[in-house]
VEXDREN-2710 file (C-alpha; in Angstrom, 1 decimal):
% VEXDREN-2710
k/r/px/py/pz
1/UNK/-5.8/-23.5/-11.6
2/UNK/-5.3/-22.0/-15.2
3/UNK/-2.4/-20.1/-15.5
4/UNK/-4.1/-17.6/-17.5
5/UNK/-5.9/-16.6/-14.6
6/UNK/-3.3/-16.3/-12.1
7/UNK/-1.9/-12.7/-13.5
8/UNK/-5.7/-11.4/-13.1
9/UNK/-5.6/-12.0/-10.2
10/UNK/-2.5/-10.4/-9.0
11/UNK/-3.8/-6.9/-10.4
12/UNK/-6.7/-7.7/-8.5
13/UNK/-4.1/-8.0/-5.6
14/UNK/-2.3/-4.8/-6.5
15/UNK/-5.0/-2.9/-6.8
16/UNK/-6.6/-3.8/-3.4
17/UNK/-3.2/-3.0/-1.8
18/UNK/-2.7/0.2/-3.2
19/UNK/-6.3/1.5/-4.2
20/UNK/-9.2/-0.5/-2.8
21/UNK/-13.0/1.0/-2.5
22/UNK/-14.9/0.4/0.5
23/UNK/-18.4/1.7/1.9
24/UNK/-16.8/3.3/5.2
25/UNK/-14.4/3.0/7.6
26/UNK/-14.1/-0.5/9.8
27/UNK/-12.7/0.8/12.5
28/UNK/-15.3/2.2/15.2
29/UNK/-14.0/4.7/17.3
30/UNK/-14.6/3.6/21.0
31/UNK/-17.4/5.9/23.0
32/UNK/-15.7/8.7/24.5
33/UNK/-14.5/12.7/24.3
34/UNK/-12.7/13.8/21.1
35/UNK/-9.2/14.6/21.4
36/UNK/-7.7/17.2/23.2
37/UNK/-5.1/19.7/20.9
38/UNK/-2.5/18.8/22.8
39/UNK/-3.4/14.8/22.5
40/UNK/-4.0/15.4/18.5
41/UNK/-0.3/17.3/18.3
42/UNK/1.3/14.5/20.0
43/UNK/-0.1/11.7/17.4
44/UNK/0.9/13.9/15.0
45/UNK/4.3/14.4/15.7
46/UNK/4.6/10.8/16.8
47/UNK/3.7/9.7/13.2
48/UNK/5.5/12.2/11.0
49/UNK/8.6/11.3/12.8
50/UNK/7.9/7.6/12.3
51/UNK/7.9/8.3/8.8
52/UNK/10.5/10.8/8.3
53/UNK/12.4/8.4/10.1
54/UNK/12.3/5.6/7.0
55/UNK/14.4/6.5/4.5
56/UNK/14.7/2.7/2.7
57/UNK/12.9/-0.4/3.8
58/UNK/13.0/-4.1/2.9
59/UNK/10.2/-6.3/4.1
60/UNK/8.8/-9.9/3.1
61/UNK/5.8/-12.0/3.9
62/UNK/2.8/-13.2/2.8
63/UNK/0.0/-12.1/0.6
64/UNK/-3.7/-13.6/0.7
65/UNK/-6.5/-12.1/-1.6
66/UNK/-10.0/-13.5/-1.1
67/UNK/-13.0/-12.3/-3.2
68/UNK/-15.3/-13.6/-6.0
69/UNK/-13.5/-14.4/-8.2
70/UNK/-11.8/-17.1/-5.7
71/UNK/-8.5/-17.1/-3.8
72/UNK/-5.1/-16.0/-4.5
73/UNK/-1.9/-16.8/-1.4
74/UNK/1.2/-16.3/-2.2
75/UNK/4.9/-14.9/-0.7
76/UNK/5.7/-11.2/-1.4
77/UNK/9.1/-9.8/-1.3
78/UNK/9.0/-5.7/-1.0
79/UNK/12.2/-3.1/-1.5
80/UNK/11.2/0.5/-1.3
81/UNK/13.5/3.8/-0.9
82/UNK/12.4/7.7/-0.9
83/UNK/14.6/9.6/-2.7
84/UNK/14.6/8.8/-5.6
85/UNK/11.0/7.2/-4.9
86/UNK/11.1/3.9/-5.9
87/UNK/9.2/0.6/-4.9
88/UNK/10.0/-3.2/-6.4
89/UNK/7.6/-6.0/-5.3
90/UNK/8.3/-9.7/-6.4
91/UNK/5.5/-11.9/-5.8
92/UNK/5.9/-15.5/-6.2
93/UNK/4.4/-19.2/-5.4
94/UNK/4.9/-20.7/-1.8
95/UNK/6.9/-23.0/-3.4
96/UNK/8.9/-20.8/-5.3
97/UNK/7.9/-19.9/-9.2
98/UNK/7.7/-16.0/-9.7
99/UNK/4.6/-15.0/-10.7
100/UNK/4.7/-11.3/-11.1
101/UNK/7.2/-8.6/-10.6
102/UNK/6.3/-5.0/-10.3
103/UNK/8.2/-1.7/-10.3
104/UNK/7.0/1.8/-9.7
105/UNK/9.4/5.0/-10.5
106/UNK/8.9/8.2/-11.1
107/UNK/8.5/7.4/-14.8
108/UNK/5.2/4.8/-14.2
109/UNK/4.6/1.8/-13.4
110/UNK/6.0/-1.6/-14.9
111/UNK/4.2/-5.4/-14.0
112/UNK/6.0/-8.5/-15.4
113/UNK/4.0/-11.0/-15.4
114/UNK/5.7/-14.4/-16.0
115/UNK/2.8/-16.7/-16.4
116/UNK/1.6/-14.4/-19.2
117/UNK/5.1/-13.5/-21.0
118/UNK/3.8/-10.0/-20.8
119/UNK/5.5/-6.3/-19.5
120/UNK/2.6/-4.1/-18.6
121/UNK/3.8/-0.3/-19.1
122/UNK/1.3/2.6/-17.3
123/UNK/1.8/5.7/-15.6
124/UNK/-0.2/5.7/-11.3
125/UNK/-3.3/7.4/-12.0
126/UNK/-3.4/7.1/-15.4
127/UNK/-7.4/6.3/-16.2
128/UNK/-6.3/3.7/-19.0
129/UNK/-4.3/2.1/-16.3
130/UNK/-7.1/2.1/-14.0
131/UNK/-9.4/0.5/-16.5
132/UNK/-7.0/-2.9/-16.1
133/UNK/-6.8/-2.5/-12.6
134/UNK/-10.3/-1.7/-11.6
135/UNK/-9.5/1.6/-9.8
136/UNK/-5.9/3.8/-10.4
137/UNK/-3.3/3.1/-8.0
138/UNK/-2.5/6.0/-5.7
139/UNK/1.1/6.1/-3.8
140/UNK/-0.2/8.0/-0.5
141/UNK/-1.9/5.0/0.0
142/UNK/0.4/2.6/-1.4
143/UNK/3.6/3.7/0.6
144/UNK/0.9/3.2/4.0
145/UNK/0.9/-0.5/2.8
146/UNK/5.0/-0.8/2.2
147/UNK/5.6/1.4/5.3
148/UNK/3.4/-1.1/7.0
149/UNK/2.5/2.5/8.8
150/UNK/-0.1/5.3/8.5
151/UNK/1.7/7.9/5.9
152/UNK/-0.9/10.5/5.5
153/UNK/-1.7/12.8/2.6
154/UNK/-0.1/16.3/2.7
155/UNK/-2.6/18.3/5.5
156/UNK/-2.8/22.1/7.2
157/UNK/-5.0/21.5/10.0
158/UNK/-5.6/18.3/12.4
159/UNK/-9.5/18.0/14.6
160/UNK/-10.8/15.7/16.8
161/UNK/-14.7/14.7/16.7
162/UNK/-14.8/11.6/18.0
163/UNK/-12.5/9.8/20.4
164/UNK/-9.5/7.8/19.5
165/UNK/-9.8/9.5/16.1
166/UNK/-8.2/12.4/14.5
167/UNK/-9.0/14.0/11.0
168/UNK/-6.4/15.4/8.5
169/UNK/-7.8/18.6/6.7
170/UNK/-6.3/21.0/3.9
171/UNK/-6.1/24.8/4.0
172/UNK/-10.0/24.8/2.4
173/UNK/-11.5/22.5/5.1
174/UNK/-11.6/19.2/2.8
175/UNK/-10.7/16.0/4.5
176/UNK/-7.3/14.2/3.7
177/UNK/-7.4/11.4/5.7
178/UNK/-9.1/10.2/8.9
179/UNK/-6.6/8.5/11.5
180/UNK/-7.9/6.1/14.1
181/UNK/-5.9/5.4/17.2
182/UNK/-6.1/2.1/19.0
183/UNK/-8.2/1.7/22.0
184/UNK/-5.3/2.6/24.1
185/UNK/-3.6/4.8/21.8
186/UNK/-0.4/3.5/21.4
187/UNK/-0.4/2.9/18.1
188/UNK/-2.4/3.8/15.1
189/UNK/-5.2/1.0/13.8
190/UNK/-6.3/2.5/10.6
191/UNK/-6.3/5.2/8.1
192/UNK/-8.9/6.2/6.1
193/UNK/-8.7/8.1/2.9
194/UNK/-12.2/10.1/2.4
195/UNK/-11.6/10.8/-0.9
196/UNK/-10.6/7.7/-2.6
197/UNK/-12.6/6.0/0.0
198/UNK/-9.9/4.1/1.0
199/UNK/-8.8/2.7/4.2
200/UNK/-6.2/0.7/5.3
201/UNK/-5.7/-1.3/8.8
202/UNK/-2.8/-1.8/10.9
203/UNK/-2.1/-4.3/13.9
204/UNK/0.8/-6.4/15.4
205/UNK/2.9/-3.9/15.8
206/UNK/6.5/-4.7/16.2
207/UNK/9.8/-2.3/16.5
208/UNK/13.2/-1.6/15.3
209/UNK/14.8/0.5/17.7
210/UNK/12.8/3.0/17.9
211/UNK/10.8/2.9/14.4
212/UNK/7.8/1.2/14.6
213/UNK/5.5/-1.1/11.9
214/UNK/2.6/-3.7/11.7
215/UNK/3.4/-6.7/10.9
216/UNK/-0.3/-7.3/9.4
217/UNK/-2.1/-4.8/7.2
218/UNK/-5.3/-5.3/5.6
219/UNK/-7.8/-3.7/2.8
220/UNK/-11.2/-4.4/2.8
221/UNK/-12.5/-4.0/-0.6
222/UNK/-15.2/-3.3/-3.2
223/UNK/-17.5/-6.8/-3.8
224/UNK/-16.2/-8.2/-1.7
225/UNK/-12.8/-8.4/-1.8
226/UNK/-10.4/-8.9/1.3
227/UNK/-6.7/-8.3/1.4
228/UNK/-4.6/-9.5/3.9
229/UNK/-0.2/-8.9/4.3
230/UNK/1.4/-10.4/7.2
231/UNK/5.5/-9.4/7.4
232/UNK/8.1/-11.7/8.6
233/UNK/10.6/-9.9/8.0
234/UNK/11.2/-5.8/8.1
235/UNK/14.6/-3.6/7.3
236/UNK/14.8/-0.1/7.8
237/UNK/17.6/2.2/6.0
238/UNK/20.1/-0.2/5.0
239/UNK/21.6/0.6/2.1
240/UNK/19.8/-0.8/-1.7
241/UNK/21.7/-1.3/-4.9
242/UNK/20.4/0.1/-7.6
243/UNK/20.5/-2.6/-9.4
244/UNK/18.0/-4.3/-7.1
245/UNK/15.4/-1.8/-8.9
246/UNK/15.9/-3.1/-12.4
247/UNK/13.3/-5.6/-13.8
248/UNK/15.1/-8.7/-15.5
249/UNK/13.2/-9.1/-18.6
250/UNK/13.3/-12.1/-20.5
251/UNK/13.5/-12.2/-23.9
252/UNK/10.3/-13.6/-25.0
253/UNK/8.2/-11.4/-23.2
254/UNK/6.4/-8.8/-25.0
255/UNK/5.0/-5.4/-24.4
256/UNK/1.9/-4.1/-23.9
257/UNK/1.1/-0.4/-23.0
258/UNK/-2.0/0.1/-20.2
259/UNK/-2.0/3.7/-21.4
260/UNK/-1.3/5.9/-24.6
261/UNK/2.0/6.4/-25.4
262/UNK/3.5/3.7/-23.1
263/UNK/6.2/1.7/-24.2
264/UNK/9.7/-0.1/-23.5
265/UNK/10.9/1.4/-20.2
END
């Protein structure tokens, strides 16, 4: 494999895990009546106290990107915490040799990529940014994928119109996010993101006390594309360092701005 080629991929990567295009939702909502209010309140409340209760997380586990442009697998390593918002991901070879290491602040976005000797600088959402990384990133849907948990959009009103499946709408009627419930409604297997038509799948759902996660999360995307993150491990609200949210740059790498005015963090 060139190395060139490895660092395009892992945008590619990124960009499927936190942004990825698809034609419409995978998940079919079982024949049956829509939710009831009370059903839809208690799926509500059940997943905003799933994620109010994450206040830090570490988690690490395999990545595996197939699309056109051939195959990328290797291990991820992810550290996230809320306030301040803050997510580190380190993905390297199976064997061991980092390959990329990405951190995303309040002041942008920063992706080291080794192979390449290069310190990408951007802002999330920034449109230059997007243009290296086919779509801009958006962190409602990337902190689903770190959560390993639905983590909808901010939303006024909650409907039913199908079963197993409950839409998120703002004060105006427009739809947030579109949350489908598993067959027997235990746990959540997917939410969809109308606008950036978006969605992102959930299953093996495992536990800490009582907060609960998928161990496998996928994104289906555009041409083709197929993401897939399976977790072996998953820590909830220990304690982080800050120093495990610094990047450890070495010194011949250079810097390169996705975006006007970007520069050494």
């Amino acid at each position: 494999m060139n190395p060139a080629y490895v660092p395009i991929k892992i945008l590619a990567a990124l960009a499927a895990i936190f942004l990825t295009t698809s034609c419409a939702p995978s998940v079919i909502s079982p024949p049956g009546p829509p939710l009831n209010h009370q059903e839809i309140n208690r799926v509500a409340a059940v997943i905003d106290a799933q994620n109010q209760a994450v206040r830090t997380l570490f988690s690490s586990g395999s990545i595996s990107l197939k699309g056109r442009r051939g195959e990328l697998d290797a291990e991820v390593l992810m550290v996230a915490a809320r306030d301040p918002y803050r997510i580190k991901i380190e993905i390297t070879h199976p064997w061991g040799r980092p390959l990329a290491h990405v951190l995303i602040t309040d002041a942008g976005l920063r992706f080291l990529s080794f192979p390449e000797k290069r310190l990408y600088v951007g802002q999330l959402g920034d449109p230059d940014l997007s243009r290296h990384l086919t779509v801009p990133l958006d962190d409602a849907v990337l902190w689903s994928v770190v959560r390993a948990y639905p983590v909808p959009p901010p939303y006024t009103a909650a409907i039913s119109r199908k079963a197993h499946q409950i839409t998120l709408l703002t004060q105006s009627g427009t739809e947030q996010a579109v949350i489908h419930m598993g067959p027997q409604g235990q746990y959540p297997a997917s939410l969809f993101f109308p606008r950036q038509e978006t969605e992102v799948t959930f299953s093996d759902f495992d536990h800490q006390g009582k907060i609960m996660y998928a161990r496998k999360i996928r994104v289906n995307g555009e041409r083709g594309n197929k993401l897939s993150l399976r977790l072996k491990t998953m820590v909830f609200n220990e304690p982080l360092a800050p120093e495990i949210f610094k990047l450890n740059i070495p010194a011949d790498v250079t810097i390169h701005p996705l975006s006007e005015g970007g520069g050494r963090p």
